[in-house]
Structures are given as C-alpha cells and as structure tokens.
C-alpha positions as CSV (number, residue, x, y, z in Angstrom):
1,X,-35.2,269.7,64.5
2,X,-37.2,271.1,61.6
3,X,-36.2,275.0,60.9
4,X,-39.8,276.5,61.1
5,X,-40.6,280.0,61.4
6,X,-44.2,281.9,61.8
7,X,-44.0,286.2,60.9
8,X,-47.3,288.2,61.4
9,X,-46.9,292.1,59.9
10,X,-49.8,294.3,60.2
11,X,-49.5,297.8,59.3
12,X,-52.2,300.0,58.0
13,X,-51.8,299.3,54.8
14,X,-51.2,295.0,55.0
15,X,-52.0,292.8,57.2
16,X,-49.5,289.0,56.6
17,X,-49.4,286.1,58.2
18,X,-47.0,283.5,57.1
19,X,-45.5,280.1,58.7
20,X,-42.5,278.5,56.8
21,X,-40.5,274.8,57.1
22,X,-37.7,274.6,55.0
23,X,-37.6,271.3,55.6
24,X,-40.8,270.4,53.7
25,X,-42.1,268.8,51.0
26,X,-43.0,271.6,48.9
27,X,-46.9,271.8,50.4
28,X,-48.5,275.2,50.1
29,X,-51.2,277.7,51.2
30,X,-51.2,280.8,49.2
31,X,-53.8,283.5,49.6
32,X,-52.5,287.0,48.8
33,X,-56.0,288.2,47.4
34,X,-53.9,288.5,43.8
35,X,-54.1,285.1,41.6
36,X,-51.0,285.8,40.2
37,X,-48.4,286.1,42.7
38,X,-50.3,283.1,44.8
39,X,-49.4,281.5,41.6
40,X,-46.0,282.6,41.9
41,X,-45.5,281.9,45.4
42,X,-46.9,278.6,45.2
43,X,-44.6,277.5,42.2
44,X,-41.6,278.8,44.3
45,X,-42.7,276.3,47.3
46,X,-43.4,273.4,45.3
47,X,-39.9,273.4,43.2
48,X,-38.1,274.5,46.1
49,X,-39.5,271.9,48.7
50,X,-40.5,274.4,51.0
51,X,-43.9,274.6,52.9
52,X,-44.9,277.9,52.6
53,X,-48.7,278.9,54.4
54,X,-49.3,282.6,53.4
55,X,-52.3,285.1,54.2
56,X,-51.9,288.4,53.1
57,X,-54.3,291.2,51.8
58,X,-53.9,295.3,51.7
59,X,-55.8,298.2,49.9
60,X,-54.7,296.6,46.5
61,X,-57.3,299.4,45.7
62,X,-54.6,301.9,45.7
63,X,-51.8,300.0,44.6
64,X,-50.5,296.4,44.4
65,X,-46.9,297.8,46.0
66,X,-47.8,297.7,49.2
67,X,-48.6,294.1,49.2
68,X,-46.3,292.3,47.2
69,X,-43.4,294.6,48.7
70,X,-44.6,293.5,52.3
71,X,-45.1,289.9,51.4
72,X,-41.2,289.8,50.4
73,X,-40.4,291.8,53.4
74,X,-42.3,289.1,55.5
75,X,-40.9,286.2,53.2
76,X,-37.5,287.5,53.8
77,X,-38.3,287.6,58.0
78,X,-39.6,284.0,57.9
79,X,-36.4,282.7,56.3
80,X,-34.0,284.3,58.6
81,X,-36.0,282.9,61.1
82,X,-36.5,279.4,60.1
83,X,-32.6,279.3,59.4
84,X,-31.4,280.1,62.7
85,X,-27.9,280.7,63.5
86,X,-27.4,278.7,60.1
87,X,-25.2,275.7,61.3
88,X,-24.2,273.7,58.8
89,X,-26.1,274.8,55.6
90,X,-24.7,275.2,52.4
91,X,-25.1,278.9,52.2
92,X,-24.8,278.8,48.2
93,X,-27.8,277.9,45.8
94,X,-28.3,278.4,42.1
95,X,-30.8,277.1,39.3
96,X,-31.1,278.3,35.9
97,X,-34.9,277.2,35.2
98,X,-36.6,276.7,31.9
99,X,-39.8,278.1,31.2
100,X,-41.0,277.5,27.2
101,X,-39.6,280.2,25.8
102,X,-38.0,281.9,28.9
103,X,-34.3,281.0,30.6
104,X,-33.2,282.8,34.2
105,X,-30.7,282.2,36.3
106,X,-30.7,282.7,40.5
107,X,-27.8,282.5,42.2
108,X,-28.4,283.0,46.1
109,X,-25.7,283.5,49.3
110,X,-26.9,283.4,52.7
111,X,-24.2,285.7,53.6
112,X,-26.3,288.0,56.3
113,X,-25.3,290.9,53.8
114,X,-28.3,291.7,52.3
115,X,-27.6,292.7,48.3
116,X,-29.9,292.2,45.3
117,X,-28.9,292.1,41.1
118,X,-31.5,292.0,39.3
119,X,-31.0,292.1,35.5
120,X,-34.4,291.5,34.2
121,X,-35.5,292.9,30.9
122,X,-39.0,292.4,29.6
123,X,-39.9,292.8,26.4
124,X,-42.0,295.9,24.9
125,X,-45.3,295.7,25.8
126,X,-45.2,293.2,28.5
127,X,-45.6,295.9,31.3
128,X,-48.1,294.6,33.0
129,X,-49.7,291.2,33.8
130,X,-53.4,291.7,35.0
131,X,-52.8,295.2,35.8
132,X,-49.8,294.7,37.8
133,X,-46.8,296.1,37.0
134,X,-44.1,293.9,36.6
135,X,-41.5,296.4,38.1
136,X,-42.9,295.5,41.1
137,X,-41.4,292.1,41.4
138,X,-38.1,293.5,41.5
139,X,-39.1,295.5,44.8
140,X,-40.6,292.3,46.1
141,X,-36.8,290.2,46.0
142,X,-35.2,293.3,47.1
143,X,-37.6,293.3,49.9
144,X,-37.2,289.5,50.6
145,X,-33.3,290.2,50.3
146,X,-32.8,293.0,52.4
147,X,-35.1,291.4,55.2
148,X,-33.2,287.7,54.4
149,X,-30.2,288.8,54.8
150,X,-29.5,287.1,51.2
151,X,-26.9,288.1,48.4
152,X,-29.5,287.3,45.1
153,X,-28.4,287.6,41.8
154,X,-31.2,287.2,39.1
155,X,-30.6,287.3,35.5
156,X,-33.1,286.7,32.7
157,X,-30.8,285.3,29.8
158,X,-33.9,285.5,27.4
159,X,-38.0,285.4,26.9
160,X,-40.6,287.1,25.3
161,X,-43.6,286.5,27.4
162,X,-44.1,288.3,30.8
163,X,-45.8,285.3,32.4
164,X,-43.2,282.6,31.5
165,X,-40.0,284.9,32.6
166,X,-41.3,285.6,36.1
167,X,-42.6,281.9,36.4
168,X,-39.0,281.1,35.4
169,X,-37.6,283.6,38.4
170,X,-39.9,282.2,41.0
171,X,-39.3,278.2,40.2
172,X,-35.7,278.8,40.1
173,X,-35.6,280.9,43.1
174,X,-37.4,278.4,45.1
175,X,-34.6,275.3,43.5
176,X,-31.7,277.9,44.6
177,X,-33.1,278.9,48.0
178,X,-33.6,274.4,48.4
179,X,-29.9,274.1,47.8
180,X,-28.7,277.0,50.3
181,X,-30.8,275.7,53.2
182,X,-29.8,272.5,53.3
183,X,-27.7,270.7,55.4
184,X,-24.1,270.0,54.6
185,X,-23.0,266.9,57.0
186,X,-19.4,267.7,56.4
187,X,-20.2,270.9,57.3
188,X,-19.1,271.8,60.8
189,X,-20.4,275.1,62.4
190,X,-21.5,277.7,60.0
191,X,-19.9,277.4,56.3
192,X,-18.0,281.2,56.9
193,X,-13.6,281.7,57.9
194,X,-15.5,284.1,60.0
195,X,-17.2,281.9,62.1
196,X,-20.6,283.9,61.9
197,X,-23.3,284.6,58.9
C-alpha cells in the first residue's frame, strides 16, 4: 500500500496545497511563487525519491516568512500523514551531501518528538539570496519538525556560498528523510521498546 498523504492550509496569509508518496520515484511539482525554494524543494524530492506536488502562494509582499514557514508546517503534516502509524520503517536517516564547495550533514529520527539542531553558519555577506533571508530556512525545518514529529540535526561542516550550502541541506535532507521512511522487512511492528512512535 503506497504511504500517500494530501494537506491543504489556507489561512489569511497562505494558501498550500500539497500531495506526497514516499514511495516515489523522486517526480515533482513545485510552485511556491519563489524560484528559489521550488528549486530547493524540488532537489529535496528528486535525491530523496519522494513525489512531492506543491502549490503554495501568500502576500510574499510583506514578507517571505509566512510562506516558506507554512510550507514546512504543511511539509511536516504531509509526512506524518503519509507515514501512518509507522510500521516497520527504519526511523533513522542520515546523508552528509556534497555541494562544490559546501559539506552538510542531516541526521533525521522519526521519533514523534519533534526537536530541531540546526548549526548552520553562513558566511559574511551571504545574508540573503534574492532578497530572502537565509534565516528563514531555519524556521522552515523547525516548522517541518515540529509538524513531523522529527528529531533533525543539521550541521554545515563548511562552505562559502549561500546557494551551494542550502542546496547541500535540502539534497541531503531529502537522502536522510529516503532512508528513515523506508521499510525494514526484519522489522516487526514499529522500530521503538516502546511499542509506539
């Protein structure tokens, strides 16, 4: 049975639509209104082998907050979704990912106890790509952490260009996030002592 999950969120400020199979093949649809994080999003689903179908816009007049916080919040909601009562996956991912110049490491739990490290430094003078800030991307994993239910760790070991250290983040969140969600056939139940997630 393929572990699929459609979340609408509409508030006043967003409106997102998203549909998810873990089990893909790494096929996307990516139209958040901002180039770069639909490039983002769409590197994660291709080098995590997820299908990933995302409409999103808000008043990115104002802000780009709103949006890219919500889209993590909805991200986060699709995967919890999709996963179920989690039988059988492996719960743990991790992929430290090249990019040129640029080396991060994601390290992901599908514990149901949402907590988010993020140790990401840029360099001076790489606040902003196209007038976003990059702060922002930390709000949009603690978003898609909190609303996942996912223990994510992400470390930048090194890089100098803005563009190449989030690409980095995303491709190797989407490789961690593969591993996690997959199915472990000596796996019986839920991978917890507990006996829950």
């Amino acid at each position: 049975m393929a572990r699929k999950a459609s979340v609408k969120r509409t508030t006043k400020e967003t409106d997102i639509r998203m549909n998810i199979n873990l089990d893909g093949r790494g096929n996307y649809k990516v139209n958040t209104s901002v180039p770069f994080v639909d490039h983002m999003l769409s590197l994660m689903s291709k080098h995590g082998h997820i299908d990933v179908d995302i409409q999103a816009k808000g008043d990115i007049e104002v802000d780009y907050h709103h949006l890219i916080e919500d889209i993590g919040i909805v991200f986060g909601e699709a995967v919890n979704k999709a996963l179920g009562k989690k039988m059988q996956i492996r719960r743990y991912g991790e992929a430290s990912t090249p990019m040129d110049e640029s080396l991060s490491r994601v390290v992901i739990d599908l514990s149901g106890r949402p907590y988010l490290v993020y140790r990401v430094k840029f360099p001076r003078g790489s606040s902003q790509i196209q007038n976003i800030p990059v702060s922002i991307f930390e709000d949009f994993f603690r978003a898609l952490s909190n609303n996942g239910g996912m223990n994510l760790h992400i470390n930048l070991d090194y890089g100098r260009d803005a563009h190449h250290i989030l690409e980095s983040i995303f491709k190797g969140f989407g490789r961690a996030l593969r591993t996690a969600v997959e199915i472990h056939g000596k796996t019986k139940g839920v991978p917890s002592t507990k006996g829950t997630l």
